[in-house]
C-alpha positions as CSV (number, residue, x, y, z in Angstrom):
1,X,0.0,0.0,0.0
2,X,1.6,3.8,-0.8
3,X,1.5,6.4,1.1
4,X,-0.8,9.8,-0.9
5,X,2.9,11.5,-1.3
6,X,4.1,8.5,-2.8
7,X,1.5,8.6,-5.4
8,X,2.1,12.2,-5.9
9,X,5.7,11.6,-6.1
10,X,5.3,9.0,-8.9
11,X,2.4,11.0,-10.9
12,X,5.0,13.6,-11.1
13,X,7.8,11.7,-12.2
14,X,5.0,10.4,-15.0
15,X,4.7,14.3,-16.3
16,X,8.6,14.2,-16.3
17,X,9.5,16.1,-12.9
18,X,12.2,15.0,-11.3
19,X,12.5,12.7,-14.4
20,X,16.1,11.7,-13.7
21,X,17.3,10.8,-17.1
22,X,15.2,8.1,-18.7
23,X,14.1,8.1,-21.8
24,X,10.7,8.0,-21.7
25,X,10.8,11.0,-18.8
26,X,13.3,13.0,-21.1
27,X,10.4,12.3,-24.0
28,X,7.7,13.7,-21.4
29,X,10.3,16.7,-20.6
30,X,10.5,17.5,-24.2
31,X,6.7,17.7,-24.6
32,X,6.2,19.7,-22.0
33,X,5.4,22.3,-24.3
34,X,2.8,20.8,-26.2
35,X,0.7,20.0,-22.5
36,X,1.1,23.5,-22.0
37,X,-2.2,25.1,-20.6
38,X,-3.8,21.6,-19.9
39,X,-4.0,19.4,-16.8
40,X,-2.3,16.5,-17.8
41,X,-2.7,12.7,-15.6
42,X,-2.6,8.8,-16.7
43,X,-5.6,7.0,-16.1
44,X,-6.2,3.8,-14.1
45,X,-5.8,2.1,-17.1
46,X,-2.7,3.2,-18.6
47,X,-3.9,5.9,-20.8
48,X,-3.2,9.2,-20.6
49,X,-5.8,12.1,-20.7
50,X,-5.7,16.0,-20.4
51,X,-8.6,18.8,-19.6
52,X,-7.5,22.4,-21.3
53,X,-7.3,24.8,-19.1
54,X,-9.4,27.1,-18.7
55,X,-12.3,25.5,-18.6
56,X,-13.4,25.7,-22.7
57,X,-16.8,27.8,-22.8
58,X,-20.2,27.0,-24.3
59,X,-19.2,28.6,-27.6
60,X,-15.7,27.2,-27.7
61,X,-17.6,23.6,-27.2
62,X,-19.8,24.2,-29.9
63,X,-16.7,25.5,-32.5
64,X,-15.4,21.7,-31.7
65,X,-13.2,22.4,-28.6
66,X,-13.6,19.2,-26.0
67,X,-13.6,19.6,-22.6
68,X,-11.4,16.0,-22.3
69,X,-8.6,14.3,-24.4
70,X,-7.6,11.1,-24.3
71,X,-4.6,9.1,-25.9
72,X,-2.8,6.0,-25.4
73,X,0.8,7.7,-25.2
74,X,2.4,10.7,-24.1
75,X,3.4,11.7,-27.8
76,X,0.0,11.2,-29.2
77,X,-1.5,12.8,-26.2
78,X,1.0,16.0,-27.7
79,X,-0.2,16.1,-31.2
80,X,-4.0,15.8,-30.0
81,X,-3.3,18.6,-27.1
82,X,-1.1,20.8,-29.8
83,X,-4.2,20.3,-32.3
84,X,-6.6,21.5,-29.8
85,X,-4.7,24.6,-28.5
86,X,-4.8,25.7,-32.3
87,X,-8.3,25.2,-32.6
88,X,-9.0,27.3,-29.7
89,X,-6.9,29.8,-30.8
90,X,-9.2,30.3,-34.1
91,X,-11.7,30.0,-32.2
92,X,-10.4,33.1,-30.6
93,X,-9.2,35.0,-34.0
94,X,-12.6,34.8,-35.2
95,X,-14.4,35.6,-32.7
96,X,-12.2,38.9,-32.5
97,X,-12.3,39.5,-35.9
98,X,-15.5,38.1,-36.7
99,X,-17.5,41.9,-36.5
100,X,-14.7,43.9,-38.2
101,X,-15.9,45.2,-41.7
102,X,-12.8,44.9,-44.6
103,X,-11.3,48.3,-45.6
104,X,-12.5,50.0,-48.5
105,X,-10.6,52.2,-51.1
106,X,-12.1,55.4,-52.3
């Protein structure tokens, strides 16, 4: 049986901190930039899954943004996070620009 700081010891080590110099934890340091803005954990199952952060909003859900990913490894789990970030962020560029009339030239 483990201990509640164990478990948070060894979820952290899954996300790469502390990672110490294996591979797969230098893989999950290098994609630490993809899991950027999400909340990021491993399932009971072995999968990995991440919630962006914040929470998406009714309209973001209805442009396509989900409110939970899921992947079987950490590199997919970066491509679909990566993906998803994008789409919020033209979510976001139209919605801004969305009102705005073109220019025209007299």
């Amino acid at each position: 049986m483990t201990s509640g700081s164990d478990h948070q010891s060894r979820a952290g080590q899954e996300l790469g901190v502390g990672a110490g110099g294996s591979t797969a934890y230098a893989l999950l340091d290098d994609l630490r930039g993809a899991f950027r803005r999400f909340y990021v954990w491993r399932d009971a199952q072995g999968g990995w899954r991440a919630r962006p952060l914040p929470k998406p909003t009714i309209e973001e859900i209805a442009f396509g943004i989900r409110q939970e990913l899921t992947a079987e490894t950490p590199l997919e789990l970066a491509f679909v996070c990566t993906r998803q970030r994008s789409r919020r962020n033209v979510h976001r560029y139209l919605q801004e620009y969305a009102f705005e009339r073109p220019c025209r030239g007299s």
